[in-house]
Backbone as JSON, one array per atom type, in Angstrom:
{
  "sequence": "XXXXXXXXXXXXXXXXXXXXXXXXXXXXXXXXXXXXXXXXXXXXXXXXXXXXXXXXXXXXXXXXXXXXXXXXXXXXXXXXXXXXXXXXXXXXXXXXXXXXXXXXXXXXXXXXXXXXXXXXXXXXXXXXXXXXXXXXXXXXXXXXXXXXXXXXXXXXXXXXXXXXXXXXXXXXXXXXXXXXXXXXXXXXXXXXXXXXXXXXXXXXXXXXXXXXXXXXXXXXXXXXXXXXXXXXXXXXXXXXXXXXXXXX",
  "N": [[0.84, -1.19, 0.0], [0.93, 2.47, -1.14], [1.98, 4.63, 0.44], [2.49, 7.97, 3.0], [3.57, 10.84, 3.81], [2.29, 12.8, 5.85], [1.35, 16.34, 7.37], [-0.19, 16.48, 9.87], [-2.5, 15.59, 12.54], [-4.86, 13.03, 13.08], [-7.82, 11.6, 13.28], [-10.26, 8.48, 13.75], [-12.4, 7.93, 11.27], [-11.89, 11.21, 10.61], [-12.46, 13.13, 8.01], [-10.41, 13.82, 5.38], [-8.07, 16.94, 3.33], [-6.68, 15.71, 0.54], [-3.09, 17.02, 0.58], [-1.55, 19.11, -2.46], [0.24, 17.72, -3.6], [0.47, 15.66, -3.07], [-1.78, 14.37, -3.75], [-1.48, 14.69, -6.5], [0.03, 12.77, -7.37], [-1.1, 10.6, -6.05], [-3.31, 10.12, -7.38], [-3.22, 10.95, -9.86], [-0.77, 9.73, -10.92], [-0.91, 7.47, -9.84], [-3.32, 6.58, -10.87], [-4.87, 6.58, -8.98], [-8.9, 6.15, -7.49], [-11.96, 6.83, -6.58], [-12.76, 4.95, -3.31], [-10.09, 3.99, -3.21], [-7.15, 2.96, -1.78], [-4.87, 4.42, 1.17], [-1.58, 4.63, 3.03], [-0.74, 7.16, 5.57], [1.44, 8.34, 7.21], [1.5, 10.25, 10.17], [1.86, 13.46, 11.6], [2.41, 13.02, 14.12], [4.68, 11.2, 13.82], [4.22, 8.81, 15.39], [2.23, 7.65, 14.65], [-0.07, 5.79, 11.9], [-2.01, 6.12, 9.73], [-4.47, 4.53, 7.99], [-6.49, 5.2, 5.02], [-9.03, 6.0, 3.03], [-10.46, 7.01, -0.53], [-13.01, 9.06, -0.92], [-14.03, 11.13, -2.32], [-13.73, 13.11, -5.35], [-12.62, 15.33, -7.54], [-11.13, 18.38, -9.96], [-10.0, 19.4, -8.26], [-10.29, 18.88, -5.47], [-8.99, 15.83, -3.04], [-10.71, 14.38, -1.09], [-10.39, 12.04, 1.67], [-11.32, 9.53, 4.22], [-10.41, 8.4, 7.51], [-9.74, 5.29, 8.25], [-8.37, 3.49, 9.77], [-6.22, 3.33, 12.35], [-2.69, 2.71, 13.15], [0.04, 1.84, 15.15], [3.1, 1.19, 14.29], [6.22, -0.23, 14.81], [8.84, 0.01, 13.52], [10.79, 1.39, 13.31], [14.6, 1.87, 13.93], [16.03, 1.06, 17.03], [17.56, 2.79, 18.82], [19.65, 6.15, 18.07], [20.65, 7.14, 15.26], [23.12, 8.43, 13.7], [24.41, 8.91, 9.85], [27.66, 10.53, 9.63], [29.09, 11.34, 6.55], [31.7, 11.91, 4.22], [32.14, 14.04, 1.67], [31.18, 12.61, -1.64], [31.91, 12.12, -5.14], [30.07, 12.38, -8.02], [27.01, 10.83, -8.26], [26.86, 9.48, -6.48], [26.0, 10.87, -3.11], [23.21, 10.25, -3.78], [22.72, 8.05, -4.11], [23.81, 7.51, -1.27], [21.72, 8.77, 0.54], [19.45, 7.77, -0.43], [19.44, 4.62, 0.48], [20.51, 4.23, 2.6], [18.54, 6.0, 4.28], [16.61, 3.69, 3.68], [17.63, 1.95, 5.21], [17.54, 2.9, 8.33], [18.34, 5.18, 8.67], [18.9, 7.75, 10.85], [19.83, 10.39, 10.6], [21.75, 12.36, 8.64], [24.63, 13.39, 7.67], [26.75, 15.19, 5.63], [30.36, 16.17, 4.67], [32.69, 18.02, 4.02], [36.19, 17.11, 3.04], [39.58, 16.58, 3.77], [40.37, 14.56, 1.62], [38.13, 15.18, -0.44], [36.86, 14.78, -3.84], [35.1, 16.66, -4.4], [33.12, 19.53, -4.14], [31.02, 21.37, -2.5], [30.33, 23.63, -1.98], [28.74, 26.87, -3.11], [26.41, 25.82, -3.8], [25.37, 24.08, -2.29], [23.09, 23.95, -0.34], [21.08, 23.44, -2.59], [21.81, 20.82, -3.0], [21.23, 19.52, -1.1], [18.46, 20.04, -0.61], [17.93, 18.3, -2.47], [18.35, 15.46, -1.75], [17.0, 15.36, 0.36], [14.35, 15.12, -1.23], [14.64, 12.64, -2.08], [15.24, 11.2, 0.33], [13.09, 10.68, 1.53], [11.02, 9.66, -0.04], [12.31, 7.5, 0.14], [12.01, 7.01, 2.44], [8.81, 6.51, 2.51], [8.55, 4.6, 0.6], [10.18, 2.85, 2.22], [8.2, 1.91, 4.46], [8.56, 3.59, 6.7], [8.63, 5.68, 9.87], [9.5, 8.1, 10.21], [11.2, 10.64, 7.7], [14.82, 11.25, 7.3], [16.56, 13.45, 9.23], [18.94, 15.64, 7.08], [22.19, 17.12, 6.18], [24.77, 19.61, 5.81], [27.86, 20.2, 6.17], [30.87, 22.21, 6.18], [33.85, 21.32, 7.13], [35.36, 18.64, 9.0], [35.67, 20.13, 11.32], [33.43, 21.54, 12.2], [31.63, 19.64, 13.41], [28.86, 18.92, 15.44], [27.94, 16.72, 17.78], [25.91, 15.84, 20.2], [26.74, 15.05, 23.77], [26.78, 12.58, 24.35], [26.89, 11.15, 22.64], [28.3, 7.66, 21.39], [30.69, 6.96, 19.5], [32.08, 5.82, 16.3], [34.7, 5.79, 13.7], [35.23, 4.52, 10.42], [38.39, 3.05, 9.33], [40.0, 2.03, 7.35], [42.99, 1.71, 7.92], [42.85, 0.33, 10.4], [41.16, -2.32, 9.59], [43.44, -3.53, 8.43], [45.1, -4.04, 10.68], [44.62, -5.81, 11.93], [42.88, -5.34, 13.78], [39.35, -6.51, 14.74], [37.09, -6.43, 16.74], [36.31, -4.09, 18.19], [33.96, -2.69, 16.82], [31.85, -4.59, 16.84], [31.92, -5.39, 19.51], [30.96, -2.5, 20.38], [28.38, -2.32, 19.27], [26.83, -4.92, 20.6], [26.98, -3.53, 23.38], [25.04, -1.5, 22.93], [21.98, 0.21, 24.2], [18.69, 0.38, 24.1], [17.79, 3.73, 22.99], [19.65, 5.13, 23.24], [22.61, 7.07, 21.51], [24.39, 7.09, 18.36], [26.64, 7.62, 16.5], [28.15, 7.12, 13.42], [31.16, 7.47, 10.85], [32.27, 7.93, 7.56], [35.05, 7.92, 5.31], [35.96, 10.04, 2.17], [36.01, 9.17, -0.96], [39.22, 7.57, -1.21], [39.95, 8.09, 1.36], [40.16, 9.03, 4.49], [42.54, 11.29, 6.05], [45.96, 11.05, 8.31], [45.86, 12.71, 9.62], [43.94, 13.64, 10.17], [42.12, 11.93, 11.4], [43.34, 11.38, 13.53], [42.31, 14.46, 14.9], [39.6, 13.85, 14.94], [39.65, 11.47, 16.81], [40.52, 13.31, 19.25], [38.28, 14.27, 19.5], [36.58, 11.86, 20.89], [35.81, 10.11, 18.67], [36.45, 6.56, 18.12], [38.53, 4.46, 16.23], [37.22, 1.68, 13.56], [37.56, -1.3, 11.82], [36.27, -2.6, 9.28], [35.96, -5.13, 8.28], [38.36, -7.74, 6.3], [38.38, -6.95, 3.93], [37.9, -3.92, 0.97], [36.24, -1.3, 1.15], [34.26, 0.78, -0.69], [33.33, 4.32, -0.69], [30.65, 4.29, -0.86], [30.07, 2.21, -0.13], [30.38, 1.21, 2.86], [28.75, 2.89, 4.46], [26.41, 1.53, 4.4], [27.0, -0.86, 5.09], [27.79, -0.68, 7.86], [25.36, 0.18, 8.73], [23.97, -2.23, 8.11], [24.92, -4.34, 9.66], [24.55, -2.98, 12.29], [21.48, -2.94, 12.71], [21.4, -5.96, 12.57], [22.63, -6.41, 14.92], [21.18, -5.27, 16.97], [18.52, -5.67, 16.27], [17.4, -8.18, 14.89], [19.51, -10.2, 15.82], [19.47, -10.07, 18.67]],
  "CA": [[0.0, 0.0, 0.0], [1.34, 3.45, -0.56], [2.87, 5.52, 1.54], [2.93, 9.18, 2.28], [3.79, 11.79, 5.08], [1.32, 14.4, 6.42], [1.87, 17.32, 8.85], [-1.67, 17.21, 10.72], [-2.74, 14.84, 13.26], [-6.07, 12.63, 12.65], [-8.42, 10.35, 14.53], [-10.85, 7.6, 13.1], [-13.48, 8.85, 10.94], [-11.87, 11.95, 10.45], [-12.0, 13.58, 6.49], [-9.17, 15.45, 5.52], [-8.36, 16.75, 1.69], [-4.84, 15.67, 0.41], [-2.32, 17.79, -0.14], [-2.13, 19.09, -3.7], [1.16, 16.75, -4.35], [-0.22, 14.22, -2.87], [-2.93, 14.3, -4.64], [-1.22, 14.51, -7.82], [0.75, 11.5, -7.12], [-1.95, 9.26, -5.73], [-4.76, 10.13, -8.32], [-3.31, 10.91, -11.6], [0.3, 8.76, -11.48], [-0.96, 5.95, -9.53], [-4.61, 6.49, -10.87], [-6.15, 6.2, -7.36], [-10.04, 6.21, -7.43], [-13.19, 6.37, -4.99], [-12.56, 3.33, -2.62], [-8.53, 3.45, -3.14], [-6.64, 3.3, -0.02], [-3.03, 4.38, 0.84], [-1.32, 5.02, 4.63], [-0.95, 7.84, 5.71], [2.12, 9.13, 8.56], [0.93, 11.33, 10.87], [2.53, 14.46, 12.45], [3.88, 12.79, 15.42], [5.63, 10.97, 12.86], [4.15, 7.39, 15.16], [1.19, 6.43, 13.73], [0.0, 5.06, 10.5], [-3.64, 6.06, 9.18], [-4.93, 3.82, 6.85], [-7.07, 6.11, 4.3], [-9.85, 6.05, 1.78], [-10.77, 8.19, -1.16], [-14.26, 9.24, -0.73], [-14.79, 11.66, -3.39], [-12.25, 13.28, -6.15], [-12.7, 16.12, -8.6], [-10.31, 18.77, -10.44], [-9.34, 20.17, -7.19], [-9.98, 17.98, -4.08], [-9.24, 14.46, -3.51], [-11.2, 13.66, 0.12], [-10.09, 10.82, 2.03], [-11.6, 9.41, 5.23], [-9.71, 7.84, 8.19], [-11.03, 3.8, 8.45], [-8.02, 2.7, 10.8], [-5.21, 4.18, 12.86], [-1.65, 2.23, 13.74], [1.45, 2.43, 15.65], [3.64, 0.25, 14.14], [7.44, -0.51, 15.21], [9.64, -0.25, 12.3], [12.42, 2.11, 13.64], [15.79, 1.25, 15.14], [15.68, 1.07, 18.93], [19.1, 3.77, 19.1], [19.32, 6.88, 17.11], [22.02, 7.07, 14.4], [23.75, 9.36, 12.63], [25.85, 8.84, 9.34], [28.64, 11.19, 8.88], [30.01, 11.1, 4.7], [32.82, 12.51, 3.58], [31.58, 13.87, 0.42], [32.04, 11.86, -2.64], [31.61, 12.3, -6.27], [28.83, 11.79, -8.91], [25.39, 10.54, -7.75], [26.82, 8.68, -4.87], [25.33, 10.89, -1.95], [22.01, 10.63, -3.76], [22.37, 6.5, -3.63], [23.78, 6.5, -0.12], [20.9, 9.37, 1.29], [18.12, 6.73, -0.66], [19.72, 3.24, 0.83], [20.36, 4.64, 4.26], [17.06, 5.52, 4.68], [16.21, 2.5, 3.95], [18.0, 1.09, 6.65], [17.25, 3.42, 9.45], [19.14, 6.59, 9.43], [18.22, 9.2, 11.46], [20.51, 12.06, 10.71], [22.65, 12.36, 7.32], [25.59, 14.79, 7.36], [27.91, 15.25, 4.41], [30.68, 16.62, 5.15], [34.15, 18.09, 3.13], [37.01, 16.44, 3.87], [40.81, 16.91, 2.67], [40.41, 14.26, 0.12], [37.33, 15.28, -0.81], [37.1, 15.37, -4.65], [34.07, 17.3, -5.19], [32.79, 20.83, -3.24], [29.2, 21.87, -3.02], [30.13, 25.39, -1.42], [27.55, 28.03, -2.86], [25.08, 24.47, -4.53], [25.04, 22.93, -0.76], [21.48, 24.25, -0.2], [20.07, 22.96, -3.68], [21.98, 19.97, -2.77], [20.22, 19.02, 0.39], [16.76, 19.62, -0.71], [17.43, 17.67, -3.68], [18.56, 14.92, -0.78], [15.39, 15.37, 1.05], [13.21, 14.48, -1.52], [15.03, 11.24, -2.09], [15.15, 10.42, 1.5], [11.3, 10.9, 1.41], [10.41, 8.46, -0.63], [12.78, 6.03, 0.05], [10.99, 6.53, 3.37], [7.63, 6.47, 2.13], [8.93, 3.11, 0.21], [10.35, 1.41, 3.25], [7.02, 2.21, 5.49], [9.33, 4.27, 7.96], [7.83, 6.8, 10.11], [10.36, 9.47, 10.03], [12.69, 11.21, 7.17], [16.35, 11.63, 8.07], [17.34, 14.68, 8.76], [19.88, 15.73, 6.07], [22.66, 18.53, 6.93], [26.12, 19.79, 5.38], [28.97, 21.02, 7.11], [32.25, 22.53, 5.18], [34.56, 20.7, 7.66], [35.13, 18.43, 10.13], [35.94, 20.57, 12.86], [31.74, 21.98, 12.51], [30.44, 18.71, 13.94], [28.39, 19.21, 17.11], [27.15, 16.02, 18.34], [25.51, 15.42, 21.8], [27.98, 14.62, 24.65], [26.4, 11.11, 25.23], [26.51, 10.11, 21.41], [29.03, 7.0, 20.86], [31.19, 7.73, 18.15], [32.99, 5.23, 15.71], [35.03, 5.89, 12.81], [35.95, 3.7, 9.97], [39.71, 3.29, 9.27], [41.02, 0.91, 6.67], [44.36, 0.48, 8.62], [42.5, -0.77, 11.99], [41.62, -3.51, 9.51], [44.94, -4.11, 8.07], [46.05, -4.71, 11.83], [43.52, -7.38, 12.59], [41.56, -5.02, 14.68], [38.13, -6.8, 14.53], [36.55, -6.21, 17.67], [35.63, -2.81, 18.21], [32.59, -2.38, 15.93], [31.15, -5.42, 17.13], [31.72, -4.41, 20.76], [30.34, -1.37, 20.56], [27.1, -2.61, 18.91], [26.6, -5.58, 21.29], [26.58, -2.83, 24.15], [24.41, -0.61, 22.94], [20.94, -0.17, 24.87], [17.67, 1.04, 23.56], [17.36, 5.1, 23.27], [20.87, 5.87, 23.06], [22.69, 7.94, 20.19], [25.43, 6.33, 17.59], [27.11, 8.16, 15.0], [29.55, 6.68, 12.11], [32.01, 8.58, 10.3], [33.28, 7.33, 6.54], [35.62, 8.97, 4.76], [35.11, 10.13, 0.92], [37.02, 8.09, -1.95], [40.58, 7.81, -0.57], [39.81, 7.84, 2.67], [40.45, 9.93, 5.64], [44.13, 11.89, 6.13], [45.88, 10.45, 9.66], [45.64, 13.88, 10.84], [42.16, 14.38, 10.37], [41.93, 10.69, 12.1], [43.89, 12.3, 15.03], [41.42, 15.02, 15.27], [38.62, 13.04, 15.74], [40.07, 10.98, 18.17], [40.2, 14.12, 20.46], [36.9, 14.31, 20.22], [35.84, 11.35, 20.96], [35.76, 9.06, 17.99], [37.11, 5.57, 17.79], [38.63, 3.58, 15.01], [36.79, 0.91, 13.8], [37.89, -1.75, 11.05], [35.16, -3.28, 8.89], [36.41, -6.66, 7.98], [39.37, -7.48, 5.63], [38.39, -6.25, 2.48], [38.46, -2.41, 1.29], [34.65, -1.25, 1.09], [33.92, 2.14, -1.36], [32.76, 5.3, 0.72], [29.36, 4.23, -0.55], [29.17, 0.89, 0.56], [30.4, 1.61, 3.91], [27.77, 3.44, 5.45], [25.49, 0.29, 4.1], [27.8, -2.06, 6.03], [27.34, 0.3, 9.08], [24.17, 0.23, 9.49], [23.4, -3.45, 7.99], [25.25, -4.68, 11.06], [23.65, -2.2, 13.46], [20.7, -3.72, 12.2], [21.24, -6.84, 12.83], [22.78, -6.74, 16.46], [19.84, -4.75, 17.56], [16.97, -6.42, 15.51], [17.47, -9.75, 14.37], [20.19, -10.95, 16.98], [18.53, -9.74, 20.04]],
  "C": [[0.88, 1.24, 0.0], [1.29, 4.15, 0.55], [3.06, 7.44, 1.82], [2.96, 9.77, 3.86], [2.81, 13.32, 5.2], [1.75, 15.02, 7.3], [0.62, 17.54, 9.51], [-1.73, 15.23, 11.73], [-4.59, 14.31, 12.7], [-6.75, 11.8, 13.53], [-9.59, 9.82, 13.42], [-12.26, 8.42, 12.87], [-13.52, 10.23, 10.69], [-11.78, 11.99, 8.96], [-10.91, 14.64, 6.61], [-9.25, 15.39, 4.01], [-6.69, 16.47, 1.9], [-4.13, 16.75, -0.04], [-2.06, 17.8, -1.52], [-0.86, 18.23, -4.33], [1.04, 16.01, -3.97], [-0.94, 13.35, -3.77], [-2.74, 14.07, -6.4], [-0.34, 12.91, -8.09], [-0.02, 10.4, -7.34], [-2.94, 9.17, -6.85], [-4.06, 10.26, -9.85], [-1.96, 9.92, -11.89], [0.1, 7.6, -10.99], [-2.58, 5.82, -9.98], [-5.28, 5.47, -10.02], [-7.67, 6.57, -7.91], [-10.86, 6.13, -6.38], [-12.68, 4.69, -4.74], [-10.99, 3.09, -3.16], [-8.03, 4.14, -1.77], [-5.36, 3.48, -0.03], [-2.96, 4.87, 2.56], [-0.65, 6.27, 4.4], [-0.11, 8.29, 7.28], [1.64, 10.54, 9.1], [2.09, 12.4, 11.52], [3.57, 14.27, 13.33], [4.48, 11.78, 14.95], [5.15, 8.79, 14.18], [3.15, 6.79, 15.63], [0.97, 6.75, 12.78], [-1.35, 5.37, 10.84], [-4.1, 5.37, 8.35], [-5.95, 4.68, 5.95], [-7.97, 6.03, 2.78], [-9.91, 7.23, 0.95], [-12.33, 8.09, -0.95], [-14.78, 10.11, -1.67], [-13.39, 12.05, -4.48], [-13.04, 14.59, -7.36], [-11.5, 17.16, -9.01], [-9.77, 19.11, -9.32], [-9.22, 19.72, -5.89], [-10.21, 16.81, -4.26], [-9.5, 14.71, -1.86], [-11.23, 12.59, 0.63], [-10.77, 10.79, 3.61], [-10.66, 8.21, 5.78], [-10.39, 6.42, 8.42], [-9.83, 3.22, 9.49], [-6.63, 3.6, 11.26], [-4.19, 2.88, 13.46], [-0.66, 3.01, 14.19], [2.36, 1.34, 15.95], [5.08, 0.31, 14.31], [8.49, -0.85, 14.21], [10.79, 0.44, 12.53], [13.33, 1.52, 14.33], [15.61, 1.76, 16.46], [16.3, 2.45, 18.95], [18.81, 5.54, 17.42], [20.5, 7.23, 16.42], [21.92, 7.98, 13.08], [25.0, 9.05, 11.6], [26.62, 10.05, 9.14], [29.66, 10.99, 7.5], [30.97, 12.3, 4.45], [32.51, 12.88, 2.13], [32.26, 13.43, -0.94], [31.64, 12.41, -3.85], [30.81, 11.77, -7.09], [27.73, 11.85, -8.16], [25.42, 9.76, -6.43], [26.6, 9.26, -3.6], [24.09, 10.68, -2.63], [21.63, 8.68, -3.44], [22.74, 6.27, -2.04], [22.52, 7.53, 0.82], [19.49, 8.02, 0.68], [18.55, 5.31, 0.45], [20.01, 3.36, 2.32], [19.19, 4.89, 4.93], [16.33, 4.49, 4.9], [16.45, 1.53, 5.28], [17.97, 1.78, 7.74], [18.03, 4.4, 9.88], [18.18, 7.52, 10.13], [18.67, 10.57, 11.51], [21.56, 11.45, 9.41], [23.29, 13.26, 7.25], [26.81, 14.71, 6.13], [28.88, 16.39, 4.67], [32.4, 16.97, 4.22], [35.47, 17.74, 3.68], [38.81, 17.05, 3.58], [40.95, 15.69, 1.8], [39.07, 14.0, -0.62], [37.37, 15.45, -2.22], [36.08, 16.03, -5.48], [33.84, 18.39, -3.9], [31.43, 21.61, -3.49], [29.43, 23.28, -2.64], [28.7, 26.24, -1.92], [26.08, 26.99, -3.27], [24.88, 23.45, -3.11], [23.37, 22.87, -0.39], [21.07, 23.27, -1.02], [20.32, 21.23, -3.59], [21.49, 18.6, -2.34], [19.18, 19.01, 0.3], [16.91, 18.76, -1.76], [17.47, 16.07, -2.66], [17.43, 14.23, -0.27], [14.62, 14.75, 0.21], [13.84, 12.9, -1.95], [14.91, 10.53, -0.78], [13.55, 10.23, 1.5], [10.61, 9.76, 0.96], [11.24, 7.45, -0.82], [12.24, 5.38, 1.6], [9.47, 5.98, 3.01], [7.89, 4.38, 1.49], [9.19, 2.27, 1.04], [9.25, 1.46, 4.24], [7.94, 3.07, 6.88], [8.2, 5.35, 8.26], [8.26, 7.85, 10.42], [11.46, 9.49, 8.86], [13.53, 12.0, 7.83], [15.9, 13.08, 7.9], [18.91, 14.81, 8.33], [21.04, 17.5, 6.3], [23.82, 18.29, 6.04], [26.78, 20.58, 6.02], [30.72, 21.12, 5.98], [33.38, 21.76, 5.63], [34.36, 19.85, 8.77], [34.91, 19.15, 11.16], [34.65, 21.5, 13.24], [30.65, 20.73, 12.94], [30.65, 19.28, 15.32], [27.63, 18.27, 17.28], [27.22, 16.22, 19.6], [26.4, 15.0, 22.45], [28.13, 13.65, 24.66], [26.33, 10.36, 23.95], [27.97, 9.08, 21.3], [29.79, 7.13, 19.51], [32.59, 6.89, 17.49], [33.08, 6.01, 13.89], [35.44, 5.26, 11.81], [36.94, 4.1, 9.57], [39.86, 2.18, 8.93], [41.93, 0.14, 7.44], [43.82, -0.04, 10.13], [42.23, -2.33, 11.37], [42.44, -4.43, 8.97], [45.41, -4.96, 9.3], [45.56, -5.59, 12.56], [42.61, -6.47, 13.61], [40.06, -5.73, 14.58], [37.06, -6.52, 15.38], [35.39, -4.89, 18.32], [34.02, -2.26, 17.89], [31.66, -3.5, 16.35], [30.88, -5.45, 18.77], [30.63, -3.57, 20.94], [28.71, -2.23, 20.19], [26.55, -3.54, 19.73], [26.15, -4.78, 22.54], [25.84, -1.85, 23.9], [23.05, -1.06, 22.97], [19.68, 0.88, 23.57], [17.67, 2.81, 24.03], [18.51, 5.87, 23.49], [21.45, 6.11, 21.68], [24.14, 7.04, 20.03], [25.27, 6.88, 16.48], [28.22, 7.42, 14.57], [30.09, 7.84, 11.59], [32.88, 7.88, 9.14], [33.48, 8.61, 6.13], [35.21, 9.04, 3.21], [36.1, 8.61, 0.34], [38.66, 8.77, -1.67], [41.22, 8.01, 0.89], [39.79, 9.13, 3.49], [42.56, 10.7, 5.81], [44.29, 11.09, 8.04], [45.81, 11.87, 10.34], [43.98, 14.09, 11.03], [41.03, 12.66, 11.14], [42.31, 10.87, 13.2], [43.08, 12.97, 15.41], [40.2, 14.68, 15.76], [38.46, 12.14, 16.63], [40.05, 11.61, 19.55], [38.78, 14.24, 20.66], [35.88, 13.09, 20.31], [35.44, 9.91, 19.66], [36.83, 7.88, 18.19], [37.01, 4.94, 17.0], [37.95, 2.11, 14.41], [37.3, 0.11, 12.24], [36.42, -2.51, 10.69], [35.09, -4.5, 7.78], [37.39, -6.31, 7.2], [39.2, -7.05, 4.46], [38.2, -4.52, 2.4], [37.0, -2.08, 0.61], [34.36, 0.2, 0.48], [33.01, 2.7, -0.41], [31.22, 4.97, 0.18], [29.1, 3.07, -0.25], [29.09, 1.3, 1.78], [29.61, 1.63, 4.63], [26.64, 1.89, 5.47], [25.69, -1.0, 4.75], [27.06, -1.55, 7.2], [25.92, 0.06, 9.69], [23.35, -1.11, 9.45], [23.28, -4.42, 9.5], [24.45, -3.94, 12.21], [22.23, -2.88, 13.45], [20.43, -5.07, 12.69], [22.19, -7.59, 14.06], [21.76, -6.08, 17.24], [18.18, -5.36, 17.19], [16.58, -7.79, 15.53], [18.17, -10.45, 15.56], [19.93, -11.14, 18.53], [17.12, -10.73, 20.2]]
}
């Protein structure tokens, strides 16, 4: 059943009209009709409306409320990726596929071997971002889109005091490090914060691996092979995933 995000709150039996891109969506590209149904995220982003069309003409499509959920599809923990920005279309595949898997915060971020620079196109960037995260939410039934952010350098992150904070680093798994990343994820409880940190294509500099060490990040190796800055994050969170979800 489609999928879509509202900003109003509803209760059973309520009519509402759809928004007018909604509306254009559901009725003329998915030619919805009286008696087609689609869900419907609510405001407080957790519950699920289930939703009829009830009438339809050039200008309003009227839907009534026939059932209300509050279904459990988010990760327990709240996680943030940090990207090193890369080149081509690859933040627009890792802001879609992260969604998918349960981001909750997307920062892109310029690095020193960054080989691309959004400077004065960062804005147009990020909303273009947004609407991909959107409907890759809307697609996975999630009940919140990431929030999506850019920062010119490292040294403009401001996470929370209490957020956990791993970094990947190739040479941790050159040196057999294995542990770490699997650690960490084993101890982590419901309702606590976990940010990642890949670097772009070419990695991270060791100074700018130093720096984040002062604040708080640790190195983490992600098995023996060498994983492109867009798989990465997809590793990252597969695993998170499945020491919090599945393994539990």
């Amino acid at each position: 059943m489609q999928r879509y995000f509202l900003e109003e709150d509803l209760a059973i039996n309520s009519q509402f009209d759809l928004p007018t891109d909604i509306a254009h969506h559901f009725m003329t590209v998915l030619r919805a009709k009286v008696g087609s149904k689609a869900e419907f995220v609510l405001a407080d982003r957790k519950h699920v409306a289930i939703a009829e069309v009830v009438s339809t003409d050039a200008d309003v499509t009227k839907m009534v409320v026939l059932e209300l959920m509050a279904p459990e599809v988010e990760l327990p923990v709240d996680v943030t990726m940090i990207i090193g920005l890369t080149k081509g279309d690859k933040p627009e595949l890792v802001a879609q596929k992260t969604t998918e898997l349960g981001v909750n915060h997307l920062i892109f971020v310029e690095t020193a071997w960054s080989v691309t620079h959004w400077g004065s196109k960062a804005s147009k960037k990020v909303a273009r971002l947004l609407k991909i995260a959107e409907a890759a939410a809307e697609q996975s039934h999630r009940l919140i889109t990431p929030t999506i952010s850019y920062l010119s350098n490292l040294q403009a992150l401001d996470l929370p005091a209490d957020t956990q904070k791993i970094v990947a680093w190739e040479e941790s798994a050159k040196v057999g490090e294995a542990m770490h990343l699997a650690r960490t994820l084993a101890e982590l409880k419901a309702g606590e914060k976990i940010a990642f940190l890949v670097g772009p294509e070419g990695g991270l500099k060791e100074s700018e691996l130093a720096y984040l060490e002062t604040v708080g990040f640790k190195a983490a190796g992600l098995g023996p092979r060498i994983l492109r800055a867009e798989t990465a994050p997809l590793y990252l969170l597969s695993a998170l995933s499945y020491a919090l979800e599945l393994e539990r």
